[in-house]
ROMARFI-299395 format. One record per residue (C-alpha): residue in three letters; y, z, x. Coordinates in steps of 0.001 Angstrom, whole numbers. Each point is the difference from the previous one (the first is absolute). Example, Ala and Ser with C-alpha at 12.3 -4.5 7.8 and 13.67 -1.06 7.14 Angstrom:
<pts>
{ALA {-4500 7800 12300}}
{SER {3440 -660 1370}}
</pts>
This chain:
<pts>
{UNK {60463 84511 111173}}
{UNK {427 2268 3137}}
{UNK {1065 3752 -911}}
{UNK {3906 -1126 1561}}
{UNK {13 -2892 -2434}}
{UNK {-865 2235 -2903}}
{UNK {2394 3054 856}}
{UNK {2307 -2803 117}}
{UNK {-667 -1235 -3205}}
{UNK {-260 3817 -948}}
{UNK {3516 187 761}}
{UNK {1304 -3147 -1626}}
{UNK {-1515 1501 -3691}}
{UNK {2022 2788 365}}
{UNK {3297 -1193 803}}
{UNK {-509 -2675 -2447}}
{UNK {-553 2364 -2909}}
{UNK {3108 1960 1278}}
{UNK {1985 -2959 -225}}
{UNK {-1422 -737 -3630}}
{UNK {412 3829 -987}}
{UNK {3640 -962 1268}}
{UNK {555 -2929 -2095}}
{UNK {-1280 2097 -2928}}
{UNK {2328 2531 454}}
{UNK {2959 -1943 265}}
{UNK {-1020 -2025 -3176}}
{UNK {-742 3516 -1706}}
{UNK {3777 867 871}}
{UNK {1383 -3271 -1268}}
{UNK {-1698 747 -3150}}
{UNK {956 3599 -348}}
{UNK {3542 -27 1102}}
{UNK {1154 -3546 -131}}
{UNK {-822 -1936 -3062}}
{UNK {725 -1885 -2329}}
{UNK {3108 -221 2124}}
{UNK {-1905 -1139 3182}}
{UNK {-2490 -2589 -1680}}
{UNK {910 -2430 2484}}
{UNK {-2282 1757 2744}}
{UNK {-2538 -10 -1543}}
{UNK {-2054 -3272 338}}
{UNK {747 252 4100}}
{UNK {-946 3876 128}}
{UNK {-3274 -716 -2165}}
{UNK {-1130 -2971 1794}}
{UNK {720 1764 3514}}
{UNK {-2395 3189 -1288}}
{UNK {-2286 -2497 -1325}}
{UNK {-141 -1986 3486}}
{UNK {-175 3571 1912}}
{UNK {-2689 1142 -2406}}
{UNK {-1969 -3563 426}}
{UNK {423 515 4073}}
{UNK {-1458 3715 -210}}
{UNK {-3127 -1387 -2169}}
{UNK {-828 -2888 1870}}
{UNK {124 2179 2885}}
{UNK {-1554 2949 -1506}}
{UNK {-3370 -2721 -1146}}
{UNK {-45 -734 3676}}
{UNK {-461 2957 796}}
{UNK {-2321 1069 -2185}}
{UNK {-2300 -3082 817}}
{UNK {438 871 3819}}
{UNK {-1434 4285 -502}}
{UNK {-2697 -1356 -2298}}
{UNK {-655 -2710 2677}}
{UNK {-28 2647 2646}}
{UNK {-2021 2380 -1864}}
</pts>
């Protein structure tokens, strides 16, 4: 993996966990402030943190395999 490739990949991790860190606050606020009354939301808000956390750790082994690679 070329150093551009890797930054690149560098880059993806950490918008990817700020996405998931997003999803996790919105489901923390749905929780504090909006149930039992918004129970509705709840199996589309967990599954979209759970797909945004997923995304962030797939990424995140990739990355992980590509520094110990390069290393």
């Amino acid at each position: 993996m070329t150093d551009e490739e890797l930054k690149n990949l560098e880059k993806e991790v950490r918008k990817l966990k700020r996405k998931s860190q997003e999803w996790a606050s919105q489901l923390h606020d749905l929780v504090e402030d909006r149930l039992p009354a918004g129970y509705e939301e709840l199996p589309t808000m967990s599954q979209s943190a759970y797909d945004a956390c997923k995304a962030w750790a797939d990424a995140n082994a990739r990355l992980m395999a590509a520094t110990e690679t390069a290393s």
